[in-house]
N, C-alpha and C positions, 0 to 999 in steps of 0.2 A: 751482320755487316758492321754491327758498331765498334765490336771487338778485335775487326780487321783496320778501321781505322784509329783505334786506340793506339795498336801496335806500330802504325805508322807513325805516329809520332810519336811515341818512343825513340824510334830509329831516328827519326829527322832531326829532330829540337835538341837533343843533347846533345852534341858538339864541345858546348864550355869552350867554343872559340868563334867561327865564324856557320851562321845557318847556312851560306850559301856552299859550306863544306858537303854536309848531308845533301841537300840538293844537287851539288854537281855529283855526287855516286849516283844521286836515283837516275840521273840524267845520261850519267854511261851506261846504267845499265839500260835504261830507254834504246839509246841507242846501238846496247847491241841488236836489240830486235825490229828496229828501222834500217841497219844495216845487214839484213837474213835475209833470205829466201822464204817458200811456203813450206812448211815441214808436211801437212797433208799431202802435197803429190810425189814427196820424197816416198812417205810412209805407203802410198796405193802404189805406185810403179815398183818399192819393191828396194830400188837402188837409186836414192838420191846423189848418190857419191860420184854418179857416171852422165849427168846431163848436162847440156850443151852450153855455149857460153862461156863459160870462162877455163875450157877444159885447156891445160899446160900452155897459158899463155904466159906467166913467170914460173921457171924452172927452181924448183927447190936446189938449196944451195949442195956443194961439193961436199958432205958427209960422210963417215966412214965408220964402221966398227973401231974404239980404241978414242975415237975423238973425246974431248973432252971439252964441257963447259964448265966457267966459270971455278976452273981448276977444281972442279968437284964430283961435276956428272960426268959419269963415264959412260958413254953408247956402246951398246951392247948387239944390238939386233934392230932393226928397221922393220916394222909390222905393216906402215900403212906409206904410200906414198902416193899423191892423188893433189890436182888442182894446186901447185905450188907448195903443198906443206908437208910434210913427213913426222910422222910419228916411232917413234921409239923406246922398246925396254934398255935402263939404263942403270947404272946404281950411282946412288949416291958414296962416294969412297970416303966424306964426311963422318956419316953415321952409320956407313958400311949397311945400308940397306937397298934393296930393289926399288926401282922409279920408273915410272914412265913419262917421256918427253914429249911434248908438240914441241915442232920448230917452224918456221916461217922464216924468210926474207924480212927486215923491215920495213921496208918497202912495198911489200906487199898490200892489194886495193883493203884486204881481211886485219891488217894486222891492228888498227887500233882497236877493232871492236873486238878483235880476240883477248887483247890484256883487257880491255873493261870488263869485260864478261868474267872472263879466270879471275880477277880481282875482287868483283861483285860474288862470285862463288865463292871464292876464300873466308869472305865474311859471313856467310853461314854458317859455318861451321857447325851442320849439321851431322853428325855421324852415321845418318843413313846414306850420305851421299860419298865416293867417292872424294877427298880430300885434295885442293888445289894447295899444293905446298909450295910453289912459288913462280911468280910470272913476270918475266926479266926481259929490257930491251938491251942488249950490249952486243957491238963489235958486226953491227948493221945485220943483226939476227934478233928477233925473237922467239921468246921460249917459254913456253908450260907446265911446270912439273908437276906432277902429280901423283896418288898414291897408286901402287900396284898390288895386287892382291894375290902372293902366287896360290893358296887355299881356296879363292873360289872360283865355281864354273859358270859362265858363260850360259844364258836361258837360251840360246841356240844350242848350246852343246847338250843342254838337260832333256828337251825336245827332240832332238836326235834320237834320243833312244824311246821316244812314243810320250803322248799324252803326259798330262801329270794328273795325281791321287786329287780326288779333290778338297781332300785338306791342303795339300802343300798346294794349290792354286787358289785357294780362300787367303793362304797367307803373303802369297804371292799379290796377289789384287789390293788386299789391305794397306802390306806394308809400302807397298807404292802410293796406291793412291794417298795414303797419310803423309808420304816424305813430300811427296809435290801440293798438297795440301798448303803443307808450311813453306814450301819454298813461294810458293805465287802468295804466299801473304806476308814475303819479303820481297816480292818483284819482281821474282826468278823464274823465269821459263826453262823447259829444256827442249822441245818442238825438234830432239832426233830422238825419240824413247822409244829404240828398239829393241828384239831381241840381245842385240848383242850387247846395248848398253846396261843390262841390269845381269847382276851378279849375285850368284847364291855362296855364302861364304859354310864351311864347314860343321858350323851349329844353327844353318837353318834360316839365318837373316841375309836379308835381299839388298843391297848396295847397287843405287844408282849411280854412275859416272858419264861424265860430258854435260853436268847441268853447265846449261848457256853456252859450253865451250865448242862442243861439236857442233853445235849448229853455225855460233860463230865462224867456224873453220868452213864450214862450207855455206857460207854465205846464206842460210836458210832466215824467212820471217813469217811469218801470220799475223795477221788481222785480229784475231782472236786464239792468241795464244793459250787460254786457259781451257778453250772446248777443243783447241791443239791437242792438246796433251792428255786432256779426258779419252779422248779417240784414242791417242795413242795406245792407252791404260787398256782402253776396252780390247782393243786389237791383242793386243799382249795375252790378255784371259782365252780372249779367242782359241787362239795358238795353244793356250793352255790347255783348254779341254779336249781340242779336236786334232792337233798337230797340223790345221790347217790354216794359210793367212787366208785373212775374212776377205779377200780382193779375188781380180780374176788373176792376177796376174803371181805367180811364184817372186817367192821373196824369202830370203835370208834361210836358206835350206828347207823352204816349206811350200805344200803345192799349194795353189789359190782355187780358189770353188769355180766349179764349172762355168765356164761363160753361159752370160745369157738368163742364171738362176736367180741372179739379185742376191744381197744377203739372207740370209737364212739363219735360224737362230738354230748355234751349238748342237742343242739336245737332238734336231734334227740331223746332223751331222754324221754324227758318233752314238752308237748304243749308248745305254747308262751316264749319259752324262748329267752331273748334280742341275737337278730344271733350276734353282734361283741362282746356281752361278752364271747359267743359260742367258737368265734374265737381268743379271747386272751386264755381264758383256753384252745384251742387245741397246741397256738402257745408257750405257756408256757412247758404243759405237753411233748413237742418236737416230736409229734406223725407226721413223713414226710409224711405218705401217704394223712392224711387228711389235713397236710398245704399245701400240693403240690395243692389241689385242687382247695385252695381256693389263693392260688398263695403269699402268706405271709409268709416271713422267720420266721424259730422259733425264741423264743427267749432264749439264752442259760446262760442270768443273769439277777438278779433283776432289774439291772441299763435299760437294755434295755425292759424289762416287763415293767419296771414303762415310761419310753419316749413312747412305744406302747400303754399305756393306757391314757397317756397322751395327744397324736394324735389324741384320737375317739372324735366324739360330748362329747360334758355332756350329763349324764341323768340329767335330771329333778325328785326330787323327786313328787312321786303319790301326785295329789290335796285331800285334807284332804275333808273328809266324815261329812257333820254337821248333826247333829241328826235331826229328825224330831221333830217341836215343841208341846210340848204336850195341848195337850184339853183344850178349855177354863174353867176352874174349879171356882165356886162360893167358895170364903171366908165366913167364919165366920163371919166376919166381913160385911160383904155386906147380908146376911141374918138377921144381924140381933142380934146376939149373941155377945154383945158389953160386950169383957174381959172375955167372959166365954166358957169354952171348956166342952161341952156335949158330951156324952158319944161316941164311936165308934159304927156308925150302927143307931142313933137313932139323928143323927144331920137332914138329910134330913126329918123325920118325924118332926121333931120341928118347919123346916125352912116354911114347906107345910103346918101342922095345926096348929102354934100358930104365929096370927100376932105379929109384933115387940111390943114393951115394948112403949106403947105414951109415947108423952112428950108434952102434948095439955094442959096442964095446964098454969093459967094467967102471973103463974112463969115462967116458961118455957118459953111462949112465947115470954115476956118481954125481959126476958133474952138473948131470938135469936134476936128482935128485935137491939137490945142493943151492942150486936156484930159487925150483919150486921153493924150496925150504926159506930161504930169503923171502923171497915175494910174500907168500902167507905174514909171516912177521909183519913186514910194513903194511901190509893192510889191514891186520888187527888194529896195529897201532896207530894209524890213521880213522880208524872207524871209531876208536874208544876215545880220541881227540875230539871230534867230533860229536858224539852224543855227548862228553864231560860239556863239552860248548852249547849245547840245546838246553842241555840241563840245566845250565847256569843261567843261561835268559827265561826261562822257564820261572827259576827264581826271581827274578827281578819284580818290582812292583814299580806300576804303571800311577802316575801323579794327575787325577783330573783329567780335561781334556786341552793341555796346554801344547799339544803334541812333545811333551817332554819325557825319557824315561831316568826311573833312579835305579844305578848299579849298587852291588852290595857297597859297595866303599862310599854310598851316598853321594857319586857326582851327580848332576844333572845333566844328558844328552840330548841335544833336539834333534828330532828327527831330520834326516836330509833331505830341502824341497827339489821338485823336479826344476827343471831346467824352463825358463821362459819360453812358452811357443805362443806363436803369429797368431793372434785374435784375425776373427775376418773381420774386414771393412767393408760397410755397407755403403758407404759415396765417398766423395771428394771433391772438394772447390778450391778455388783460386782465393787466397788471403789478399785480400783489395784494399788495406787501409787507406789507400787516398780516393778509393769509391769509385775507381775503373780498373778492368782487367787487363792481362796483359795477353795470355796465352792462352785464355779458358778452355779449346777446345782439348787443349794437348793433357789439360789434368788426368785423364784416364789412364794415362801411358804411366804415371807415380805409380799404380796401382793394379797392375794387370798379369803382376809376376812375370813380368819379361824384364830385364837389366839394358837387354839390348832398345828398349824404346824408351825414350824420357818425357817430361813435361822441359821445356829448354825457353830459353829467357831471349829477347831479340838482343841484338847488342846494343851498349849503352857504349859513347864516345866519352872520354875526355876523366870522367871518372867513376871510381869503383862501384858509389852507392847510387846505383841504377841511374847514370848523368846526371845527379847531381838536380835532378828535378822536381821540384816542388811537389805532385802528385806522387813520387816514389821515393822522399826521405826516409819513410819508415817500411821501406823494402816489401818485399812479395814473400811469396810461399805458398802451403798447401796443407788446407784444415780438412782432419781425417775425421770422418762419420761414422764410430762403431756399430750405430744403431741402437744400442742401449749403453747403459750404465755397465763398465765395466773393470776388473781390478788391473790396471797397467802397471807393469813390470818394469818395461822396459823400452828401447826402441832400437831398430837396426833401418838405417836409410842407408842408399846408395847413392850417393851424386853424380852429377852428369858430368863436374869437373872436380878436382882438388884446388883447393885455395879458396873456397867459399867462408864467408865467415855466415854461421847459422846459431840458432838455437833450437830446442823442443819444449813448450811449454802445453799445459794442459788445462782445459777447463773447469770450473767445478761439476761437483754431480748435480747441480740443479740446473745447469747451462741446458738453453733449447736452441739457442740460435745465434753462437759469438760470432762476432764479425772484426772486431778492435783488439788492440794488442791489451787492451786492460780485462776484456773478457779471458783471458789467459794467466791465473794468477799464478799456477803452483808450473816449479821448473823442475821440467825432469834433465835437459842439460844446461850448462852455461852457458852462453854468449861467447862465443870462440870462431878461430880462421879451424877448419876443418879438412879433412883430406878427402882420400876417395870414397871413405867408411864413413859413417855417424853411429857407431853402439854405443848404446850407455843402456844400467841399470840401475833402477833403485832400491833401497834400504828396505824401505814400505812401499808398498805397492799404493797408486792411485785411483779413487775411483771416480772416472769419470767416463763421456762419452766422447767429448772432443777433444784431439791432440793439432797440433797447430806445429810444423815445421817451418821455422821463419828465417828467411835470408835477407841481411841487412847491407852486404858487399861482395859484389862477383869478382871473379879471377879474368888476371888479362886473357884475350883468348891467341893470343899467339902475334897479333897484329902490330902492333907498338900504343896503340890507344882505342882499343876496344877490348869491353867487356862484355862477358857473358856467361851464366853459370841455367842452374836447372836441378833436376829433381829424376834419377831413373827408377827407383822403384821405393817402397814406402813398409815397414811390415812393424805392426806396432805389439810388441809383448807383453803377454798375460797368465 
C-alpha cells in the first residue's frame, strides 16, 4: 500500500505549473466511473450492450464508408452501432495505417465522460493495453481513435475453437491481471473486461482494449471497481479452461453452467483441467463456499490476483509434436530422368521399363575418365595443404599461460575469447535514491526474458528529470543481483522507450548491499540520452556482484508535457 501511494504522488505533484492541473485528471477520470453503469450485471447477463434505458434514444449521426475526419481518418467499415454511438475500422491516410474510431454526437448524455476516460487512457501509455491515439470534440461530433491490431485474435475467437492449453491460460491470467494491476494504481478501471476485449497478438502477448473507454460508452460503473475487474479476470480464466461462462446465462459465444448448480469450480467442469488454475479462477470469481474449501483467501483486486498467480509453480508450455518423417521417395533424378519431368502417373512406368539414357561411349568415357582424373589431383593437393598447416602449428611453441602463442616469425597471437553471454540474475530492486519507490512491484518484468513486459515509470508533468521533484533529482532504475561475485563483460538492456538519458555502473566486489549512487563507482557506460538498445562492452572485465542501470531523464511520452520511460528486459555479460 505505500508503494501505491508513493506513485500517486508522483503523478499528482509534478505538474511545475499548477497542482490543481493533476487533480482535475484525477477528477475526470473519477468521473468517468460516477458517470457508468455496473459492469457486474453487464458481465452475468451476458450482454450489457442491449439493456433498457437509454436504448436509441439519440441516433448516431449520418455516417458512411469514405467519410472522413479531421481530413485524416478515413472510415472504412462500421463494426458496432448501439445506444447513440458507433464504432469503426478506419485508416489513418496520415501515417497510412489502420485505426479504429468511436464516434458519438456531442451532445450526447456519455460524451464528456468518454474524452475523460480516452484521455485518462492516453496517459498510460502502457503497451499492454490497446493505445488511445487520439480524442477529439470537432464539428459537433466526438471521437476516439485508437490502435487496431490486424495480427491479433479476439479471446472469443480463440475459444471457439475449445478450451485453452493451460500454459497459454497461466499466461493469459497473468498478463492480465498484471496490466490491470498497474492500471488501478494509476486510477484506471476498465469494468467491460470481456472476451472480446482482450487480444492475443501473433507472438503470444495479450493486449487489453476499451480501458475506461468502453464502459464509458456505455454508460457502465461500480462501486468497487477493483473487485469489478478481479471478477472480470476470473470469469475470463473460467472460459479459459472449461469453454464455459461461469453464469447461468450464455454470453459472448459460450454456454453458461446449468441453472440451479451454483458456481462450480473449473476442474469440476472439464476433465484434466490444471486444479491451481481451478483455484485462482474460483479465488478471483470470490465464490466463499468453494475457497473455504480449499482454505485460500479470495482475491478481491487485480494486484493481489496477479501476486496469487505469481506464487504457483510455472507451467511449462506443452513439448512441441514433430511430424512424422515422410517415406523414402525416389527422385527423378536418381531414376534416371536427368532435367526432364515426365508426365504425372507415367514416371514410375518410365523409371521400371526404360533403362537410363547410356553414356558408354569412347567420349563419354574419356571424359569421366578425365574428371575422376581432376578430382583426385585437387584432393591430394588440398589434403597435403592441410597437413603442411597441422604441421606447422605443431611446431609452434606455446609462451606460459598468458593465453598467447609464438609463430615461427616470433609474433605473438592471443587467443580468440568467446563472445559475452547472459550471467543469470539472481534478483532485482528498485534504485530509490531519495528513499521511496516508485514501481516496485513491476521490477520483475526487467528480468524475466520477456521484451514484451517492462518495469515502466508513472508519468512525470512538466519536466524530463522525473517532475523535477525533490525525492527524484537523482532519478530511478534497477540494481541487478548476480548472487555472487562475478566477471562482467558487458551489458545489453532493452528500454521501454528511446530517448532515455541512462547510464550502467557497477559495484565493487566487496559491495553487500549498495543503495546510493556513490556505492556505484566503476562505469561500465557513460551518462548518455540512449535509444531502444543499451549494449556496451568492456576492455576488462569487472568483478563484481551488483550492476545498477540508472535513469536520470525520461522521454516525452507522445502528450506534449508528459514524461515517461522504464526498463523491458535487463541481461548482464560475462
Amino acid at each position: 500500500m505505500a508503494e501505491r501511494s508513493t506513485a500517486a504522488v508522483d503523478v499528482a505533484d509534478n505538474s511545475g505549473e499548477d497542482p490543481l492541473t493533476a487533480k482535475a485528471g484525477k477528477a475526470a477520470s473519477d468521473g468517468v466511473a460516477e458517470a457508468q453503469n455496473t459492469a457486474e450485471q453487464s458481465a452475468k447477463d451476458g450482454d450489457g450492450e442491449r439493456r433498457g434505458g437509454e436504448q436509441s434514444v439519440i441516433t448516431t449521426p449520418e455516417l458512411h464508408s469514405g467519410h472522413k475526419l479531421a481530413r485524416r481518418y478515413r472510415l472504412e467499415e462500421c463494426v458496432t452501432r448501439l445506444d447513440g454511438f458507433s464504432s469503426w475500422r478506419a485508416v489513418d491516410e496520415k501515417l497510412r495505417r489502420a485505426v479504429g474510431v468511436h464516434i458519438l454526437p456531442a451532445d450526447h448524455p456519455r460524451a464528456r465522460s468518454v474524452l475523460a476516460a480516452a484521455r485518462s487512457s492516453a496517459l498510460l501509455g502502457d503497451p499492454r493495453f490497446v493505445q488511445v491515439l487520439d480524442a477529439v470534440e470537432e464539428n459537433d461530433l466526438v471521437y476516439v481513435v485508437h490502435e487496431w491490431l490486424p495480427d491479433a485474435t479476439e479471446l472469443t475467437a480463440l475459444l471457439a475453437a475449445g478450451p485453452l492449453e493451460a500454459h497459454d491460460a497461466y499466461q493469459l491470467v497473468s498478463q492480465v491481471s498484471q496490466a490491470m494491476a498497474a492500471a488501478h494504481r494509476e486510477g484506471l478501471a476498465h469494468l467491460r473486461l470481456t472476451p472480446s476485449a482482450v487480444l492475443r497478438s501473433s507472438t503470444g502477448q495479450y493486449r487489453i482494449r476499451g480501458l475506461a473507454v468502453n464502459a464509458a460508452l456505455r454508460g457502465i460503473s461500480a462501486e468497487r471497481p477493483q473487485r469489478t475487474d478481479t471478477e472480470a479476470i476470473g470469469a475470463l480464466l473460467y472460459a479459459a479452461l472449461t469453454k464455459r461462462w461461469p453464469y447461468e446465462n450464455d454470453a459472448y459465444g459460450l454456454s453458461g453452467l446449468p441453472k440451479g448448480v451454483g458456481l462450480i469450480p473449473p476442474d469440476q467442469v472439464r476433465a484434466g483441467v490444471h486444479r491451481g488454475l481451478s483455484e485462482i479462477a474460483m479465488r478471483a470469481l470470490v465464490n466463499d463456499g468453494a475457497t473455504a474449501s480449499r482454505q485460500e483467501p479470495p482475491c478481491t483486486t487485480p494486484d493481489e490476483l496477479a501476486k496469487a498467480v505469481a506464487a504457483m509453480p510455472r507451467i511449462r508450455p506443452p513439448e512441441p509434436d514433430f511430424p512424422t518423417p515422410l517415406e523414402y521417395q525416389r527422385t527423378t533424378y536418381q531414376q534416371g530422368n536427368y532435367g526432364r519431368s515426365p508426365r504425372p502417373g507415367v514416371a514410375a512406368a518410365v523409371a521400371t521399363a526404360v533403362p537410363p539414357p547410356p553414356l558408354q561411349s569412347r567420349t563419354g568415357k574419356a571424359l569421366k575418365w578425365a574428371v575422376s582424373a581432376l578430382l583426385i589431383a585437387a584432393l591430394g593437393l588440398g589434403s597435403w595443404q592441410v597437413a603442411d598447416k597441422l604441421l606447422d602449428q605443431r611446431g609452434d611453441t606455446k609462451t606460459g599461460d598468458t593465453g598467447t602463442q609464438t609463430s615461427p616469425g616470433g609474433q605473438n597471437q592471443k587467443k580468440p575469447q568467446k563472445p559475452p553471454q547472459p550471467l543469470r540474475i539472481a534478483d532485482a530492486g528498485e534504485f530509490m535514491p531519495g528513499g521511496s519507490g516508485i514501481q516496485v512491484d513491476e521490477v520483475p518484468n526487467a528480468v524475466d526474458d520477456k521484451t514484451e513486459t517492462a518495469w515502466i515509470t508513472p508519468q512525470y508533468l512538466g519536466y524530463a528529470n522525473f517532475g523535477n521533484l525533490t525525492n527524484r533529482k537523482q532519478g530511478s532504475g534497477i540494481i541487478v543481483d548476480l548472487g555472487s561475485v562475478q566477471n562482467v563483460r558487458g551489458i545489453d538492456v532493452t528500454m521501454y522507450r528511446a530517448g532515455q538519458k541512462a547510464q550502467v555502473l557497477a559495484a565493487d566486489e566487496e559491495a553487500t548491499d549498495p543503495s546510493g549512487q556513490d556505492d556505484f563507482p566503476h562505469v561500465l557506460t557513460k551518462l548518455d540520452t540512449v535509444g531502444d538498445r543499451l549494449k556496451a562492452t568492456v576492455d576488462k572485465p569487472v568483478r563484481t556482484r551488483y550492476v545498477l542501470i540508472h535513469i536520470t531523464e525520461l522521454p516525452s511520452d507522445g502528450t506534449g508535457n508528459g514524461f515517461r520511460g522504464g526498463i523491458s528486459e535487463i541481461k548482464v555479460l560475462g
